[in-house]
PLY file of the C-alpha trace (Angstrom):
ply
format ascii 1.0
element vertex 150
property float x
property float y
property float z
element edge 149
property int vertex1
property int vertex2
end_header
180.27 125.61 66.39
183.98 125.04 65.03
185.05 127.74 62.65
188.46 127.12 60.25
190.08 130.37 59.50
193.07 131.37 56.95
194.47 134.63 55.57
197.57 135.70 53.69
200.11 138.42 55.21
197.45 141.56 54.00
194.25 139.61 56.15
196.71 138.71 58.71
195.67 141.93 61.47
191.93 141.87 60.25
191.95 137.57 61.27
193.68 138.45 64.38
190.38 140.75 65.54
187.96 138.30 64.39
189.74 135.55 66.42
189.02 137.84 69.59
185.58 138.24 68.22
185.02 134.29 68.29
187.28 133.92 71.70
184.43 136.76 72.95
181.96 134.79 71.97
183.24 131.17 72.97
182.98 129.79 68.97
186.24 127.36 68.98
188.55 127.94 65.68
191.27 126.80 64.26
194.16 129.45 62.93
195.02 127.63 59.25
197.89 130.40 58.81
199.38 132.60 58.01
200.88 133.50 61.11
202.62 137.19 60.44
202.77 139.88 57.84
205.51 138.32 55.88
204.92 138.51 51.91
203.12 134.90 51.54
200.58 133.13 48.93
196.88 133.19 49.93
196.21 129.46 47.76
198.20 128.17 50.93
195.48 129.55 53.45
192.70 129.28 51.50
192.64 125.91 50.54
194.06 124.17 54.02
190.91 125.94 55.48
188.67 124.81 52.33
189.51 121.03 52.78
189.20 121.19 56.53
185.56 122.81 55.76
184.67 120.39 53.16
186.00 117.20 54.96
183.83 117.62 57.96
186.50 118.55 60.56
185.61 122.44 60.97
181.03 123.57 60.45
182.48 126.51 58.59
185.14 128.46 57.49
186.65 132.23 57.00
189.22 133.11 54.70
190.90 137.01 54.58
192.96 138.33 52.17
193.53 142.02 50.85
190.93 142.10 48.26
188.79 138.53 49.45
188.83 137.70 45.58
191.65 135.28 45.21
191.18 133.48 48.71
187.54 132.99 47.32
188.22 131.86 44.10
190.52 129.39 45.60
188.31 128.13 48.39
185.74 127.39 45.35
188.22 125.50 43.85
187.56 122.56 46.67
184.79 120.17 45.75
181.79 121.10 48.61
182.87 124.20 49.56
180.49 127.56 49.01
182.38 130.74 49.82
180.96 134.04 49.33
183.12 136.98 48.88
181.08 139.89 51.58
181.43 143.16 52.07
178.12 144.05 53.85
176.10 142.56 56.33
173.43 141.50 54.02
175.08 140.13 51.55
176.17 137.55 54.54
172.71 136.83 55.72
171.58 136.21 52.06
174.13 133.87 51.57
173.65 131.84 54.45
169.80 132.08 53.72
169.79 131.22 49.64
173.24 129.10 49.45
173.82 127.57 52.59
177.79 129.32 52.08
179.86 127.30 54.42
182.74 129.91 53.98
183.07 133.35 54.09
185.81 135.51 52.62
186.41 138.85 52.99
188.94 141.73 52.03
190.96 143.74 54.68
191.67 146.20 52.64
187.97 146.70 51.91
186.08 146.25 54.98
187.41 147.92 58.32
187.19 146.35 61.73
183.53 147.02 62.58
181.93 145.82 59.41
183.92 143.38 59.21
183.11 142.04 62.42
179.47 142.14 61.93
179.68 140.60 58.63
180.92 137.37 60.84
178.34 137.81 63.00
175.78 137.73 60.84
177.34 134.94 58.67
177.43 133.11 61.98
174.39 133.42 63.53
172.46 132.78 60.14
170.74 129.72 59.15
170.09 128.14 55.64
166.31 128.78 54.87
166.10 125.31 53.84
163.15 126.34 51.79
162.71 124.31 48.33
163.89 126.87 45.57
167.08 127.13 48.05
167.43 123.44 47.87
166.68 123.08 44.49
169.65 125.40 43.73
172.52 124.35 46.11
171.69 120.80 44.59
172.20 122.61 41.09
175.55 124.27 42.31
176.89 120.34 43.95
175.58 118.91 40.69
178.07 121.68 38.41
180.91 120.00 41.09
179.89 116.35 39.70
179.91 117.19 36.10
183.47 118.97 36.28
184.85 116.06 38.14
184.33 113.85 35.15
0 1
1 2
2 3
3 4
4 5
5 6
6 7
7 8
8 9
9 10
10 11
11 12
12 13
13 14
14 15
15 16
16 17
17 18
18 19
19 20
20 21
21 22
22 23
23 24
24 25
25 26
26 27
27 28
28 29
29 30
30 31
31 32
32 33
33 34
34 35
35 36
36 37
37 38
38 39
39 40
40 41
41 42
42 43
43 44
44 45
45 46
46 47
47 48
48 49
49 50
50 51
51 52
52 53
53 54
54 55
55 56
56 57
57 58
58 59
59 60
60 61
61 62
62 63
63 64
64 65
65 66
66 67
67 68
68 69
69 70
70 71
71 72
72 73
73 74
74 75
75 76
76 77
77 78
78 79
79 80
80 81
81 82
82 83
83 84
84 85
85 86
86 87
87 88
88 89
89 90
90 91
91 92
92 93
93 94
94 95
95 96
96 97
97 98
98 99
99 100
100 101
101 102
102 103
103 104
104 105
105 106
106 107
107 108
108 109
109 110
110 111
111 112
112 113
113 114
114 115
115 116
116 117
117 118
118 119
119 120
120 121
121 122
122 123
123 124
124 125
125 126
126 127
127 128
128 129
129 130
130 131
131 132
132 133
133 134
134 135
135 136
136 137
137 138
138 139
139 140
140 141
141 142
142 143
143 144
144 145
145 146
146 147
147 148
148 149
């Protein structure tokens, strides 16, 4: 597993403990930015990691800023990518289970540490049901990308 990570300056300290986290766990990654606290623009982070997502080169990506809204609204922005915004564990495992997410944002100034570092693990370690409603929907979601491209 390859993982692509960004963050702006206020998801800066929370990516810095889930890089540990995947080092812990041998997962390879790739740090997208930002690299310090300095006042910076989350678009930046979030959509270098989106395009290295949706091109192929990384299986999935995580994206931290304060809140996780604007980082995920950007990464959606990238034709093929499915971010959630999580907070909670099982929100993660849902959307790995019902829309195959391939990115997962979350907010630092929400989530602390520990949830934060279980929400990756269970993001991680959780598969795409792959059962035919699921299917049927995702295809729906790509479709939506399609019809906004023309």
């Amino acid at each position: 597993m390859n993982i692509a990570l960004g963050s702006d300056h206020g998801g800066y300290e929370l990516k810095q403990e889930v890089m540990k986290y995947l080092e812990r766990r041998g997962i390879s990654y790739k740090d997208f930015g930002c690299m310090d606290t300095k006042s910076c623009d989350y678009p930046e982070f979030g959509a270098a990691v989106a395009r290295a997502v949706a091109n192929g080169e990384y299986e999935k990506g995580i994206v931290i800023c304060t809140t996780g809204i604007g980082i995920s609204i950007t990464a959606n922005k990238i034709k093929g990518i499915r971010c959630a915004l999580c907070a909670d564990s099982v929100s993660a495992r849902l959307t790995r289970e019902h829309n195959d997410a391939n990115m997962l944002a979350m907010g630092a100034g929400i989530v602390g540490t520990n949830l934060a570092l279980g929400i990756v693990e269970t993001f991680l370690d959780t598969a795409f049901s792959g059962e035919e409603k699921h299917c049927r929907r995702v295809a729906k979601i790509a479709a939506l990308e399609e019809e906004t491209m023309k």
